[in-house]
Structures are given as structure tokens and as C-alpha cells.
PQR file with spaces between the fields and no chain letter, atoms N, CA, C, O and H, PARSE charges and radii, in Angstrom:
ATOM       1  N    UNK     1     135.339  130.125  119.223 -0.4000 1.5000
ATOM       2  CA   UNK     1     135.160  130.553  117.846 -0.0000 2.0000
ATOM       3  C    UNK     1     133.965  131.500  117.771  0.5500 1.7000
ATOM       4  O    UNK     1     132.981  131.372  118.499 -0.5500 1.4000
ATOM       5  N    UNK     2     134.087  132.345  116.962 -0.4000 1.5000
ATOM       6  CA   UNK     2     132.565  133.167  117.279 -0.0000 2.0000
ATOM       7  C    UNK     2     131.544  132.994  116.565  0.5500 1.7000
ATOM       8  O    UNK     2     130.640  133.816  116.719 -0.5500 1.4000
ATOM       9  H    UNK     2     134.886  132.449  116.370  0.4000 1.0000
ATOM      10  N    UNK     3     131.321  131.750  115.437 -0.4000 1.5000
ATOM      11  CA   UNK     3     129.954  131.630  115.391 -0.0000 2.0000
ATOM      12  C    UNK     3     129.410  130.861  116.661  0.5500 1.7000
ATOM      13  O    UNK     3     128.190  130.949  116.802 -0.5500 1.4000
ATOM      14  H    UNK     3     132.054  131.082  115.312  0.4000 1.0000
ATOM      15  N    UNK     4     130.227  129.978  117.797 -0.4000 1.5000
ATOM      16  CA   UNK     4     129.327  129.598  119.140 -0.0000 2.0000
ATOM      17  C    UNK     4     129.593  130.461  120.078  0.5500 1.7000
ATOM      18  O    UNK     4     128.944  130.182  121.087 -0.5500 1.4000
ATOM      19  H    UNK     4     131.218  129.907  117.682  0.4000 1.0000
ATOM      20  N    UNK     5     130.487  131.715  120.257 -0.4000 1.5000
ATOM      21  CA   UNK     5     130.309  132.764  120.929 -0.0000 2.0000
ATOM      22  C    UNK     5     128.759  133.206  120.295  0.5500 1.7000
ATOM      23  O    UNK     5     127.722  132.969  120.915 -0.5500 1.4000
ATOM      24  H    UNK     5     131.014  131.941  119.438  0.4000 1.0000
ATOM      25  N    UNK     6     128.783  133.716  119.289 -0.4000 1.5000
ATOM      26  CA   UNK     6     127.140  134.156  118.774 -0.0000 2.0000
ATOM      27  C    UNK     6     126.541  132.881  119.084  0.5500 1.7000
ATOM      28  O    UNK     6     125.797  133.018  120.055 -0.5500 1.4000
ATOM      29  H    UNK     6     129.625  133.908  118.786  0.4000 1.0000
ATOM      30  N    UNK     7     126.555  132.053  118.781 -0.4000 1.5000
ATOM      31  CA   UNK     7     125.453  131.073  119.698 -0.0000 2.0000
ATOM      32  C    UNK     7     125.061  131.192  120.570  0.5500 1.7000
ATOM      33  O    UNK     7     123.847  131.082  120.738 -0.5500 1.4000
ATOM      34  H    UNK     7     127.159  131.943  117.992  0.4000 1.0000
ATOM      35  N    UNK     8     125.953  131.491  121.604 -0.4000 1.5000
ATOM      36  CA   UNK     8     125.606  131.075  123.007 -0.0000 2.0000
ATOM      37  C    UNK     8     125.300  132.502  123.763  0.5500 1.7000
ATOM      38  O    UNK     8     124.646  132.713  124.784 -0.5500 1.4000
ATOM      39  H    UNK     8     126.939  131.581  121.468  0.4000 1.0000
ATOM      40  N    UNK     9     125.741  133.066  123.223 -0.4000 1.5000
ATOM      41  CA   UNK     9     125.287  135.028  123.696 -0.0000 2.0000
ATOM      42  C    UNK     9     123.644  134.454  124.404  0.5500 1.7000
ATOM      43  O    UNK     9     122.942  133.464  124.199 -0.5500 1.4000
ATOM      44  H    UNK     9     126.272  132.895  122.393  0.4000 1.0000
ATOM      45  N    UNK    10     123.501  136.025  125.568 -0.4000 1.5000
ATOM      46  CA   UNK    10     121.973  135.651  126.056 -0.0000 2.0000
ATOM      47  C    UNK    10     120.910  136.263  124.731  0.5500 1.7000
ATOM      48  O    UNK    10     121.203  137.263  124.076 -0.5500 1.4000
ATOM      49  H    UNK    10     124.072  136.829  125.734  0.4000 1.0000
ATOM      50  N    UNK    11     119.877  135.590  124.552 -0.4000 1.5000
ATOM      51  CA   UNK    11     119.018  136.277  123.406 -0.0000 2.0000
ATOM      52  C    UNK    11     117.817  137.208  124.301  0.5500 1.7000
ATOM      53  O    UNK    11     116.873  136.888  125.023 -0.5500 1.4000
ATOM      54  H    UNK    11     119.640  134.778  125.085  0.4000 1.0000
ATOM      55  N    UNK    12     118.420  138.573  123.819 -0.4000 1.5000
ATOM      56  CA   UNK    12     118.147  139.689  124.297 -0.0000 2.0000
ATOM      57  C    UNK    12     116.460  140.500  122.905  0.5500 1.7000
ATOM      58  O    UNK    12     116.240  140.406  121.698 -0.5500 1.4000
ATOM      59  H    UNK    12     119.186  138.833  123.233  0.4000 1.0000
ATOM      60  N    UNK    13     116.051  140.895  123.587 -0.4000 1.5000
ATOM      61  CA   UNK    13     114.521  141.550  122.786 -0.0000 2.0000
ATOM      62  C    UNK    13     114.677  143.321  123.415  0.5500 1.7000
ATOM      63  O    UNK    13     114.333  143.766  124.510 -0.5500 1.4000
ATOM      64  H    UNK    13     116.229  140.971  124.568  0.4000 1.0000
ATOM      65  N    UNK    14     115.407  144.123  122.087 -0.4000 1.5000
ATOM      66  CA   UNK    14     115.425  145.412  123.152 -0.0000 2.0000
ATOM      67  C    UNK    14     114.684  146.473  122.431  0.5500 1.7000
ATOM      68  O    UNK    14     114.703  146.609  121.207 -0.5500 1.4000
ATOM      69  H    UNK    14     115.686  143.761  121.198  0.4000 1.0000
ATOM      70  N    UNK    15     114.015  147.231  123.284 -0.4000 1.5000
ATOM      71  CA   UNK    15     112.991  148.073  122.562 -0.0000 2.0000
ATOM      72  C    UNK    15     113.000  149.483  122.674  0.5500 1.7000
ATOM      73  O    UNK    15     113.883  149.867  123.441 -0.5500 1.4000
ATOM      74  H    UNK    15     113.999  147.120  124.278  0.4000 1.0000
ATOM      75  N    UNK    16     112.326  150.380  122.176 -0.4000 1.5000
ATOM      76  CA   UNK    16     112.720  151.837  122.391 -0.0000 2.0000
ATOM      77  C    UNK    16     111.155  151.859  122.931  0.5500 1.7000
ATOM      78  O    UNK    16     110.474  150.896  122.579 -0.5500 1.4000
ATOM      79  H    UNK    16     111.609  150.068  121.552  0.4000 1.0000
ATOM      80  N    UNK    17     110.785  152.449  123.412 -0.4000 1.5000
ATOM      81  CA   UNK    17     109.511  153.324  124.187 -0.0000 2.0000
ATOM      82  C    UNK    17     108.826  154.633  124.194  0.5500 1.7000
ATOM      83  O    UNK    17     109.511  155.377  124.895 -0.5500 1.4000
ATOM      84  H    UNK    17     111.339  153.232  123.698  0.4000 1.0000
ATOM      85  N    UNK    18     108.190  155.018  123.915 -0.4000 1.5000
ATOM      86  CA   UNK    18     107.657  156.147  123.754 -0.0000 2.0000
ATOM      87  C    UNK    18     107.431  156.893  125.313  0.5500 1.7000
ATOM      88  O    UNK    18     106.611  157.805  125.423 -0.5500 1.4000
ATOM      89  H    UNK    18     107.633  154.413  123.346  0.4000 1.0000
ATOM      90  N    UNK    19     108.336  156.355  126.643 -0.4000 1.5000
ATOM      91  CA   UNK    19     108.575  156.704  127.398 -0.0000 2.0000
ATOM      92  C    UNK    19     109.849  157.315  127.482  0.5500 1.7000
ATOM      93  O    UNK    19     110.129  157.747  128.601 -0.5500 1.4000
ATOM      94  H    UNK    19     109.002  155.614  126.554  0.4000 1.0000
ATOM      95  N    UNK    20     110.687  157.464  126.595 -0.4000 1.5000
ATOM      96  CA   UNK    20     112.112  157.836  126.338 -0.0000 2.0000
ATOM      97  C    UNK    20     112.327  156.976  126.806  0.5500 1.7000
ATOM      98  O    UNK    20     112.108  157.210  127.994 -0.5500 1.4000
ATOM      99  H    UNK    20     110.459  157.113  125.687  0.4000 1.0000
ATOM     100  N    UNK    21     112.709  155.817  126.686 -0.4000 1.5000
ATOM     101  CA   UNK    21     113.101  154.774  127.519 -0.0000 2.0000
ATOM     102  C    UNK    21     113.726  153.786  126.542  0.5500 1.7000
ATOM     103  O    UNK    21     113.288  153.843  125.393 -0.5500 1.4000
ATOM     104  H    UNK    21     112.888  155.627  125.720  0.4000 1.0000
ATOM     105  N    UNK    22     114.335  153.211  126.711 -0.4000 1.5000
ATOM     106  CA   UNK    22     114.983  151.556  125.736 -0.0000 2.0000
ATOM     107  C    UNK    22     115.303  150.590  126.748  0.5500 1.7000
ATOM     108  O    UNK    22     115.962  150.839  127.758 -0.5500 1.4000
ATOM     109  H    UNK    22     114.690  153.165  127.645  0.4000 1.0000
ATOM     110  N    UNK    23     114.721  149.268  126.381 -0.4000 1.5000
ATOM     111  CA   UNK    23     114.310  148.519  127.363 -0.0000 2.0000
ATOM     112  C    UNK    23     114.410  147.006  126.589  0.5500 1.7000
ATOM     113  O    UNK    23     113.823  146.435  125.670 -0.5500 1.4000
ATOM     114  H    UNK    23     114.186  149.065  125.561  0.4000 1.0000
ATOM     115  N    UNK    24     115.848  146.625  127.815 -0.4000 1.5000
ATOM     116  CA   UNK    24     116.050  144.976  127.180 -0.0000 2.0000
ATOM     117  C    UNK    24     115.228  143.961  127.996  0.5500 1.7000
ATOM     118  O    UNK    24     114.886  144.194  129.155 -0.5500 1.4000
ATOM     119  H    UNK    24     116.325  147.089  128.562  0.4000 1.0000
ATOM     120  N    UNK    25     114.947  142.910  127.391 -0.4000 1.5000
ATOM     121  CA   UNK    25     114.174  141.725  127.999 -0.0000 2.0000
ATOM     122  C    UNK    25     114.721  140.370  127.447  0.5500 1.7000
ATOM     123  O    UNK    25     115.092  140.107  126.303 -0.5500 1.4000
ATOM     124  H    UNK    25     115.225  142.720  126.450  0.4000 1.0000
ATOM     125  N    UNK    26     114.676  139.623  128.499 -0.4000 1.5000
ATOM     126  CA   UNK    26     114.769  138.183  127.807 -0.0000 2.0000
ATOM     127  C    UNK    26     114.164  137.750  127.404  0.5500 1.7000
ATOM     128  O    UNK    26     113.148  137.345  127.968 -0.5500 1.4000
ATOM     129  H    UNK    26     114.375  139.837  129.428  0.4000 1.0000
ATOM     130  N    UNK    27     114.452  137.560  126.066 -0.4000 1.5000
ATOM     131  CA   UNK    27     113.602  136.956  125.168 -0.0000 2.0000
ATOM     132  C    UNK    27     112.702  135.519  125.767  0.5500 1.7000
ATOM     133  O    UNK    27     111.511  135.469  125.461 -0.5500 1.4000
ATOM     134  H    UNK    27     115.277  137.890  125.607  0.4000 1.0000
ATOM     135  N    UNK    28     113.250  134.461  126.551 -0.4000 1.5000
ATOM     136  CA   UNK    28     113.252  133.618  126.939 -0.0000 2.0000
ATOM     137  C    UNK    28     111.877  133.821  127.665  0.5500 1.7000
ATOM     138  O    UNK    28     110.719  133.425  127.532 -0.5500 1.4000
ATOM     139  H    UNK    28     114.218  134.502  126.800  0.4000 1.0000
ATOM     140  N    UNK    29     112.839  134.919  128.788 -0.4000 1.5000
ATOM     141  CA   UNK    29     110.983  134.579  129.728 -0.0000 2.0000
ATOM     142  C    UNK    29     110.375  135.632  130.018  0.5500 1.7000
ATOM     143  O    UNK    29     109.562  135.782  130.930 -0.5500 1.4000
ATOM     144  H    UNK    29     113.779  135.240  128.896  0.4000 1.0000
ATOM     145  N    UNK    30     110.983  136.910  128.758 -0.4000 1.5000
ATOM     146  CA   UNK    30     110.291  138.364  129.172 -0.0000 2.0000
ATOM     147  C    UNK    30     110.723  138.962  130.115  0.5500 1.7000
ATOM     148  O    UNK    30     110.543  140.157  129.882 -0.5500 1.4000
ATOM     149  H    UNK    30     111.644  136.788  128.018  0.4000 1.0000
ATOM     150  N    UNK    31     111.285  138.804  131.235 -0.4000 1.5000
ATOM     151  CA   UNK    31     112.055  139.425  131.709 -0.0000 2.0000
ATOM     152  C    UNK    31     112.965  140.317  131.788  0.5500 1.7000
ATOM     153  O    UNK    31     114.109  140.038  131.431 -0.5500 1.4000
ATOM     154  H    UNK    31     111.432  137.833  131.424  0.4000 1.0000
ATOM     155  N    UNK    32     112.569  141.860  132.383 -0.4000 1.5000
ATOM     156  CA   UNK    32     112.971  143.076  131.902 -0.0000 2.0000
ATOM     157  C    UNK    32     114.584  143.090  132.721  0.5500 1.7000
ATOM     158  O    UNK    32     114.764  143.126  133.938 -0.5500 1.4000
ATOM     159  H    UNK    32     111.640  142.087  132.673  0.4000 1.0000
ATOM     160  N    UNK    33     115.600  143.051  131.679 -0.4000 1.5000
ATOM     161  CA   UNK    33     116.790  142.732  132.901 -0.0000 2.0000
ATOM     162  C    UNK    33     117.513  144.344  132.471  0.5500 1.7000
ATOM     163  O    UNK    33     118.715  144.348  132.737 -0.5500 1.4000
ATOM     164  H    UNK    33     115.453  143.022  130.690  0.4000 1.0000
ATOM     165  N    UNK    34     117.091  145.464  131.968 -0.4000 1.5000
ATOM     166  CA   UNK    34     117.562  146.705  132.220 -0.0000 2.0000
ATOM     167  C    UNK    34     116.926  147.643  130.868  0.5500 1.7000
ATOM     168  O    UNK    34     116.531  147.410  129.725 -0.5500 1.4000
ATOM     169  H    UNK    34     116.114  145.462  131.752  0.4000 1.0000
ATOM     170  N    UNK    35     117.125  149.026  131.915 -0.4000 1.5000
ATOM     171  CA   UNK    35     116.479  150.260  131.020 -0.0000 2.0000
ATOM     172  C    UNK    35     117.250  151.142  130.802  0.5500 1.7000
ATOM     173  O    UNK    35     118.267  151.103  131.494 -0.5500 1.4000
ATOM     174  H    UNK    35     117.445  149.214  132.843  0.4000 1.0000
ATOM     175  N    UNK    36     117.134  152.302  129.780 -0.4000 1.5000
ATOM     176  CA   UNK    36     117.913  152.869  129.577 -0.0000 2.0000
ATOM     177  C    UNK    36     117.238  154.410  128.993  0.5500 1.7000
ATOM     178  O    UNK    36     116.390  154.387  128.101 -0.5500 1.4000
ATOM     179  H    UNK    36     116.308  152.333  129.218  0.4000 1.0000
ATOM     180  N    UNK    37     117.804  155.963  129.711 -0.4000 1.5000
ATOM     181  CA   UNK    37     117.570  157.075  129.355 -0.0000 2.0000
ATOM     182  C    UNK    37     118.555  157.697  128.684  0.5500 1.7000
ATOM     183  O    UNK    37     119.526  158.130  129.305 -0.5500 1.4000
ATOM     184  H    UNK    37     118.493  155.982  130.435  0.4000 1.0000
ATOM     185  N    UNK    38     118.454  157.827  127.382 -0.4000 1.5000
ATOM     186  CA   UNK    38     119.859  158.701  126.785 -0.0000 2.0000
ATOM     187  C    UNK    38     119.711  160.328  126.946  0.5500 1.7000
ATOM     188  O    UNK    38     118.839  161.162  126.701 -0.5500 1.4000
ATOM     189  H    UNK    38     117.665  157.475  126.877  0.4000 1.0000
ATOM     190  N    UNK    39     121.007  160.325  127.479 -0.4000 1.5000
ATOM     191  CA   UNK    39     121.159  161.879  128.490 -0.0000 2.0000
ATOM     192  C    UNK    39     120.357  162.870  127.596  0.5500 1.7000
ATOM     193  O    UNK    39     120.107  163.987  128.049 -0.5500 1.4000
ATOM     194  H    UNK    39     121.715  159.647  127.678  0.4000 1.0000
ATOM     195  N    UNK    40     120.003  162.568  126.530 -0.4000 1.5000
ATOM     196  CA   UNK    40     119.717  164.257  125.482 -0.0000 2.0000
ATOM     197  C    UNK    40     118.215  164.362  126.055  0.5500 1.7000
ATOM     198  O    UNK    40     117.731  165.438  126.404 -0.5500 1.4000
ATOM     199  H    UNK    40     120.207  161.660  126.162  0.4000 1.0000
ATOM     200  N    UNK    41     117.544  163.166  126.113 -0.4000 1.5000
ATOM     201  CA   UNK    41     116.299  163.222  126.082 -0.0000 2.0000
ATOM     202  C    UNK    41     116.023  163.093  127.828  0.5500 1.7000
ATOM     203  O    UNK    41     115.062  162.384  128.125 -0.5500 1.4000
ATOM     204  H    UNK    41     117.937  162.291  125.829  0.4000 1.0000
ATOM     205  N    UNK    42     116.522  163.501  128.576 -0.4000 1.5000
ATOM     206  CA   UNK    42     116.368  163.749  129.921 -0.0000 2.0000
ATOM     207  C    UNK    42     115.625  164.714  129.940  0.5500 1.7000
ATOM     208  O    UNK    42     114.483  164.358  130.229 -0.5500 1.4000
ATOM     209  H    UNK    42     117.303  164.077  128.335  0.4000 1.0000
ATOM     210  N    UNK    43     115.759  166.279  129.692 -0.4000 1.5000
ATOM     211  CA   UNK    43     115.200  167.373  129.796 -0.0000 2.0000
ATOM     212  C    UNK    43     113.608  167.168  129.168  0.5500 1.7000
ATOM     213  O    UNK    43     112.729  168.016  129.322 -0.5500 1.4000
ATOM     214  H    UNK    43     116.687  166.568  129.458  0.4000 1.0000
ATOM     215  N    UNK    44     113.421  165.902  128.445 -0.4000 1.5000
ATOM     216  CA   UNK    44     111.998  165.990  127.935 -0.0000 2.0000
ATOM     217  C    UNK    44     111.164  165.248  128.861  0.5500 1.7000
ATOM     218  O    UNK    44     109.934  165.263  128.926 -0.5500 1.4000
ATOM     219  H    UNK    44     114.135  165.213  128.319  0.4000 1.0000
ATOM     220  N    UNK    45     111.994  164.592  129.574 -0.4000 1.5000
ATOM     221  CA   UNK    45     110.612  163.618  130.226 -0.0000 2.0000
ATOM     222  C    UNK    45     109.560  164.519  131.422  0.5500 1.7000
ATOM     223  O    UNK    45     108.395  164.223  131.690 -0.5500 1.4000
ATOM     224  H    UNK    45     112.993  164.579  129.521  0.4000 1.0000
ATOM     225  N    UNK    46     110.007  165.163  131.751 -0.4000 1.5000
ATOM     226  CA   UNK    46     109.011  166.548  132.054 -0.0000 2.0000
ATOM     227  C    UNK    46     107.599  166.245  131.518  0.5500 1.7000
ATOM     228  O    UNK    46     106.604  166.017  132.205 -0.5500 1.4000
ATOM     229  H    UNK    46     110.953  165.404  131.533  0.4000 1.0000
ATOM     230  N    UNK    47     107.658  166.272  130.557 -0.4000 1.5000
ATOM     231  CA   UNK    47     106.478  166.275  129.815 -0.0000 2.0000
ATOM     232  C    UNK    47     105.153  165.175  129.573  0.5500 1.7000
ATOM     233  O    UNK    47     103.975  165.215  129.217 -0.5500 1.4000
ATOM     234  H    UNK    47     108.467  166.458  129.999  0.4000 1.0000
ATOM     235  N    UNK    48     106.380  163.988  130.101 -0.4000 1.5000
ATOM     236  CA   UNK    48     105.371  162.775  130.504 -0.0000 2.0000
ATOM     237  C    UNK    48     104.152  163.096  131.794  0.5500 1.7000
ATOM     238  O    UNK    48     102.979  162.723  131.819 -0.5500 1.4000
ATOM     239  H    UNK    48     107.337  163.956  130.390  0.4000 1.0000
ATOM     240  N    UNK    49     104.804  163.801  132.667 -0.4000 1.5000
ATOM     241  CA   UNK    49     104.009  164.233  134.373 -0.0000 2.0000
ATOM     242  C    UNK    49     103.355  165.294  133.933  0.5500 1.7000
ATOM     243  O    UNK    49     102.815  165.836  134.898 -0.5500 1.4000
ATOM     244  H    UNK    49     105.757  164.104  132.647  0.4000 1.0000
ATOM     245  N    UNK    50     103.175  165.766  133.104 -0.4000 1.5000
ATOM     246  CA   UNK    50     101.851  167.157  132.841 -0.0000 2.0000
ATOM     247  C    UNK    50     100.717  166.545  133.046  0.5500 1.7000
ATOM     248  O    UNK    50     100.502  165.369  132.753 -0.5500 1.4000
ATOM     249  H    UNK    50     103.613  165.326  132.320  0.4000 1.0000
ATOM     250  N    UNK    51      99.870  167.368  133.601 -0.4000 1.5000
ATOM     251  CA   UNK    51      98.409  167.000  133.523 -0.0000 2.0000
ATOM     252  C    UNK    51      97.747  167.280  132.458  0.5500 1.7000
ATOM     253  O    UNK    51      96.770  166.633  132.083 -0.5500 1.4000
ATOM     254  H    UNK    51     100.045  168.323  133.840  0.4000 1.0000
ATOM     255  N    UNK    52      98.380  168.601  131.680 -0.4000 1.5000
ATOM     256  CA   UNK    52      98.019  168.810  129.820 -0.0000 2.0000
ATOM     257  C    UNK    52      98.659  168.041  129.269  0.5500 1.7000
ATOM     258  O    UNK    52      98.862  168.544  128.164 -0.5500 1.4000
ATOM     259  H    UNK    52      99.174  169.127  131.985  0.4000 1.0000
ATOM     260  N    UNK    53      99.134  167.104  129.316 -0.4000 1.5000
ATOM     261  CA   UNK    53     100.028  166.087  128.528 -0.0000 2.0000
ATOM     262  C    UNK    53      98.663  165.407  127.234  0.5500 1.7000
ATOM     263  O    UNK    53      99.110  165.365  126.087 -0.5500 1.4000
ATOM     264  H    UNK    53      98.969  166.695  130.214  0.4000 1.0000
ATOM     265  N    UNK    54      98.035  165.204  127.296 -0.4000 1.5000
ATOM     266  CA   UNK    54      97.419  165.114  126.180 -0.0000 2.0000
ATOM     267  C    UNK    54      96.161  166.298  125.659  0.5500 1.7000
ATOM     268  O    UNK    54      95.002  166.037  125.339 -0.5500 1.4000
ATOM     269  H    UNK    54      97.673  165.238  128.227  0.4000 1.0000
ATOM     270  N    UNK    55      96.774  167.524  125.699 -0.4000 1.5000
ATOM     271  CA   UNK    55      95.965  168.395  124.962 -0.0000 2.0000
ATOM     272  C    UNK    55      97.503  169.289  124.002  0.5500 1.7000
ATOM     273  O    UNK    55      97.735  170.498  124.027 -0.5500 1.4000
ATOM     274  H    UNK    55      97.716  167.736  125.959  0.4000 1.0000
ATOM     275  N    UNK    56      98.321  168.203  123.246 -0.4000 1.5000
ATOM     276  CA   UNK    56      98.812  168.690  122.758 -0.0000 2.0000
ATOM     277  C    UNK    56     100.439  168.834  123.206  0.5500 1.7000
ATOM     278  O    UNK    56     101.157  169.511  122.471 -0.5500 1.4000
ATOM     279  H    UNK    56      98.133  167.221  123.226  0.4000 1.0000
ATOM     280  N    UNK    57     100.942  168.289  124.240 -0.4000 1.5000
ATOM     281  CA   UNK    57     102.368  168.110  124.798 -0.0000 2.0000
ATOM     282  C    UNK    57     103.078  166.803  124.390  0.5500 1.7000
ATOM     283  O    UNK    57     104.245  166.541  124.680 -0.5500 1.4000
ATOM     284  H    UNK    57     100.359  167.739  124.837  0.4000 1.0000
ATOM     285  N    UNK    58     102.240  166.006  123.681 -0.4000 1.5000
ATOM     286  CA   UNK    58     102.911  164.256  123.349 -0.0000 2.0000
ATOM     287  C    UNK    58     104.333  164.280  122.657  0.5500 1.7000
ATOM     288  O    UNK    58     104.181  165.227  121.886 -0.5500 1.4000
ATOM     289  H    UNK    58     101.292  166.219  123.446  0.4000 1.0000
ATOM     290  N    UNK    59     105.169  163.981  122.528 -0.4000 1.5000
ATOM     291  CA   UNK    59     106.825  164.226  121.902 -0.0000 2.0000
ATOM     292  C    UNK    59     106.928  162.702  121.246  0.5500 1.7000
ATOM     293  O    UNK    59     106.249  161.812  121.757 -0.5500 1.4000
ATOM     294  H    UNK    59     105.291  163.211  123.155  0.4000 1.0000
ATOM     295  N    UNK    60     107.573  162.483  120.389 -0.4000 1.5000
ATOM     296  CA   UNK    60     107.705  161.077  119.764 -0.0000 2.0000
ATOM     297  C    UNK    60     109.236  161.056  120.159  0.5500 1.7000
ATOM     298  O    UNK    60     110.083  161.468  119.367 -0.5500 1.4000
ATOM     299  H    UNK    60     108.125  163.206  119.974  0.4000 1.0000
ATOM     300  N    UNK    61     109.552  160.584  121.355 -0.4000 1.5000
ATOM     301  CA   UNK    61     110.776  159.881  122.141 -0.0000 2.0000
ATOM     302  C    UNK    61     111.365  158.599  120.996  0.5500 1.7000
ATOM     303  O    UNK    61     112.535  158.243  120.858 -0.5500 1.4000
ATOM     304  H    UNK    61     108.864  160.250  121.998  0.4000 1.0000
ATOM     305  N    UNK    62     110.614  158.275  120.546 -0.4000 1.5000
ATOM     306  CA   UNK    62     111.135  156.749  119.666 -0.0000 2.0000
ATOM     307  C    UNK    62     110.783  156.708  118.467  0.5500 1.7000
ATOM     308  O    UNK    62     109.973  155.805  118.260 -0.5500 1.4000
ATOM     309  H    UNK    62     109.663  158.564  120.658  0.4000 1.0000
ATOM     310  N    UNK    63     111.050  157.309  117.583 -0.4000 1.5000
ATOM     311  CA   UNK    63     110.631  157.324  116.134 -0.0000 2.0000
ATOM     312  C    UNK    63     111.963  157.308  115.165  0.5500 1.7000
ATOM     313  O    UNK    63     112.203  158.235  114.391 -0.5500 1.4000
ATOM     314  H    UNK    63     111.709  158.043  117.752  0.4000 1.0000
ATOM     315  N    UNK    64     112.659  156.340  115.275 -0.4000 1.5000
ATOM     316  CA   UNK    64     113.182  155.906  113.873 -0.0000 2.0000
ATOM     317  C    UNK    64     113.316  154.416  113.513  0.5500 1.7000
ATOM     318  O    UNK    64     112.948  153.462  114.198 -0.5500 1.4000
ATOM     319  H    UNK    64     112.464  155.586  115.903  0.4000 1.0000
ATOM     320  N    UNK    65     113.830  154.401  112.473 -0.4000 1.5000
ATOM     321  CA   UNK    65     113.878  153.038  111.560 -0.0000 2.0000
ATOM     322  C    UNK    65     114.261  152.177  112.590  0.5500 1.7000
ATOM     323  O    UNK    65     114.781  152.566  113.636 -0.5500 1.4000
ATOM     324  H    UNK    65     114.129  155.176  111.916  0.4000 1.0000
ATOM     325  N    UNK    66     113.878  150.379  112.162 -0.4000 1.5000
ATOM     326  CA   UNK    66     113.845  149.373  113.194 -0.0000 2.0000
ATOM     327  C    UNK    66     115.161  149.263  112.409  0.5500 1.7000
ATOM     328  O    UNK    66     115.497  149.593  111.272 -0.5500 1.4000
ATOM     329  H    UNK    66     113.456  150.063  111.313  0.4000 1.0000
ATOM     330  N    UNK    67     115.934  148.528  113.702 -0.4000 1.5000
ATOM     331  CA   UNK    67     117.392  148.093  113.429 -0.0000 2.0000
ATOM     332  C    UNK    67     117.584  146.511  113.981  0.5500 1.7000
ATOM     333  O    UNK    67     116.708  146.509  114.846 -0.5500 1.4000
ATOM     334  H    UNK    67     115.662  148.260  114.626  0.4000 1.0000
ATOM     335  N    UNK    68     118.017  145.534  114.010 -0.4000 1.5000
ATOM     336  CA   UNK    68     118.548  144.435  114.483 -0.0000 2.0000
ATOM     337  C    UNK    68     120.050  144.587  114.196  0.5500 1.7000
ATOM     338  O    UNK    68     120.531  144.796  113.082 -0.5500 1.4000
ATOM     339  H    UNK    68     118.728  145.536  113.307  0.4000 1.0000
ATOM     340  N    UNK    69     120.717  144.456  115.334 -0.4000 1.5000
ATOM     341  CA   UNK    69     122.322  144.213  115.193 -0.0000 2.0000
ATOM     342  C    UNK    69     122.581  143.259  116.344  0.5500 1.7000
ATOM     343  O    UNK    69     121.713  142.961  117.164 -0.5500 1.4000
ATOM     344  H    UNK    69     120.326  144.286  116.239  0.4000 1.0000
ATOM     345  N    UNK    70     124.045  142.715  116.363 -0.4000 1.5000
ATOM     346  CA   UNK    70     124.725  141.750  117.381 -0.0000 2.0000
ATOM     347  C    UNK    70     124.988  142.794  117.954  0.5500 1.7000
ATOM     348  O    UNK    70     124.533  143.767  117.353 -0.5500 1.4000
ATOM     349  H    UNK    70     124.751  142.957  115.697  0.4000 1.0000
ATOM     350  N    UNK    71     125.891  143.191  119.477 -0.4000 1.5000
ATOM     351  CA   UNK    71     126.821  144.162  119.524 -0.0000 2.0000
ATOM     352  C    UNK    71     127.765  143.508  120.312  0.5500 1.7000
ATOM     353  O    UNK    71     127.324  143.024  121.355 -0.5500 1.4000
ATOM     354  H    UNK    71     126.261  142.400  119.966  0.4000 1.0000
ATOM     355  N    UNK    72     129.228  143.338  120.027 -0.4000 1.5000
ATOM     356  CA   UNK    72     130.254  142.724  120.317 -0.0000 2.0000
ATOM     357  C    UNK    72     130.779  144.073  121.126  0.5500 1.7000
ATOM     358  O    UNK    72     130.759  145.181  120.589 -0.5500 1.4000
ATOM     359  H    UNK    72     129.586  143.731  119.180  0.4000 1.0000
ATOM     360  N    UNK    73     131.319  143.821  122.676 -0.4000 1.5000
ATOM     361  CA   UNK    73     131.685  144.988  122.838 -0.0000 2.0000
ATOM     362  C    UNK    73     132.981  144.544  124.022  0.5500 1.7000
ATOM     363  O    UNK    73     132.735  143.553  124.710 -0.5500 1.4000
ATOM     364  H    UNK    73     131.336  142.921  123.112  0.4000 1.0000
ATOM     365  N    UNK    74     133.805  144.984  124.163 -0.4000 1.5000
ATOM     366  CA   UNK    74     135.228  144.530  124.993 -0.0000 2.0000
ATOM     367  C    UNK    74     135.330  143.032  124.870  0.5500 1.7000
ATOM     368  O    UNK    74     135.409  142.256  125.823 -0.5500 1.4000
ATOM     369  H    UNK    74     134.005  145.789  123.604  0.4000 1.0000
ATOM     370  N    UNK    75     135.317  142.686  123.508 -0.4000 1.5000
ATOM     371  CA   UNK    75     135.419  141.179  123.471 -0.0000 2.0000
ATOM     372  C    UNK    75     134.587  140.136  124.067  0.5500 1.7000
ATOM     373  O    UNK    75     134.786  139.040  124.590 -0.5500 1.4000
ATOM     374  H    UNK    75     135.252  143.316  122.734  0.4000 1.0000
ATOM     375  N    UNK    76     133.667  140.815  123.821 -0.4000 1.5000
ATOM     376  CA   UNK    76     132.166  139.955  124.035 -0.0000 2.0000
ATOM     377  C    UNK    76     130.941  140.588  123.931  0.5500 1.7000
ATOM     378  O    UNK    76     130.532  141.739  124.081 -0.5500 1.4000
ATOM     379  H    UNK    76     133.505  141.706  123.397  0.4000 1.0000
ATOM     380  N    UNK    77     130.378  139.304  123.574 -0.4000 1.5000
ATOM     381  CA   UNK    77     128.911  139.650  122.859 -0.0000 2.0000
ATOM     382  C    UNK    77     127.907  140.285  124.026  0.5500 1.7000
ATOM     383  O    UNK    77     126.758  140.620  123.737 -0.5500 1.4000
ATOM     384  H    UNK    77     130.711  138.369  123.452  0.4000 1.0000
């Protein structure tokens, strides 16, 4: 039934990064169990390895509204 499918799902903590990066963890024991680069923002991470990187090169990789969702995906959570 899927309110104990949603029960029993792993409880996941996933974050966006100002590394271009999004990054799940278990909630449980913190444990980083995968990362993620979305293809658009590939061409920017360049900009992390500058040595002028802070006289003016900083990019805001992660700047929008906080979201919480389930995501059910090929018939499972």
C-alpha cells in the first residue's frame, strides 16, 4: 500500500551546493551515498579552480527556492 511504501522508503537529506553539485545523504548516519552535476552547469565549474576565483569570479550554482518532495519513480519511491 503506499502510505508503508512511503514509510519504509530510505530517508534521504538532499542538498544543492554552491559547488554545482546536489548531494544526497542519509539522513540516518550522514552518509553521502551520491552526487550529482547537471549537464548545463558543467561548463561553469571552471571557475571553481581559478586562482582569481575570489576577486570577483564567484557564480551562485544553487540559488533557488527550498523544495521538499517524495519522488516516486518506475514504481518506486
Amino acid at each position: 500500500n503506499w502510505t508503508a511504501n512511503l514509510r519504509n522508503q530510505p530517508k534521504l537529506l538532499v542538498v544543492g551546493a554552491n559547488d554545482g553539485m546536489i548531494h544526497a545523504f542519509n539522513s540516518a548516519t550522514g552518509e553521502e551515498l551520491w552526487s550529482y552535476i547537471p549537464s548545463n552547469l558543467v561548463p561553469e565549474l571552471e571557475y571553481l579552480s581559478r586562482m582569481d576565483y575570489n576577486l570577483g569570479w564567484h557564480r551562485y550554482y544553487v540559488d533557488g527556492l527550498i523544495q521538499v518532495q517524495d519522488a516516486y519513480v518506475n514504481g518506486a519511491w
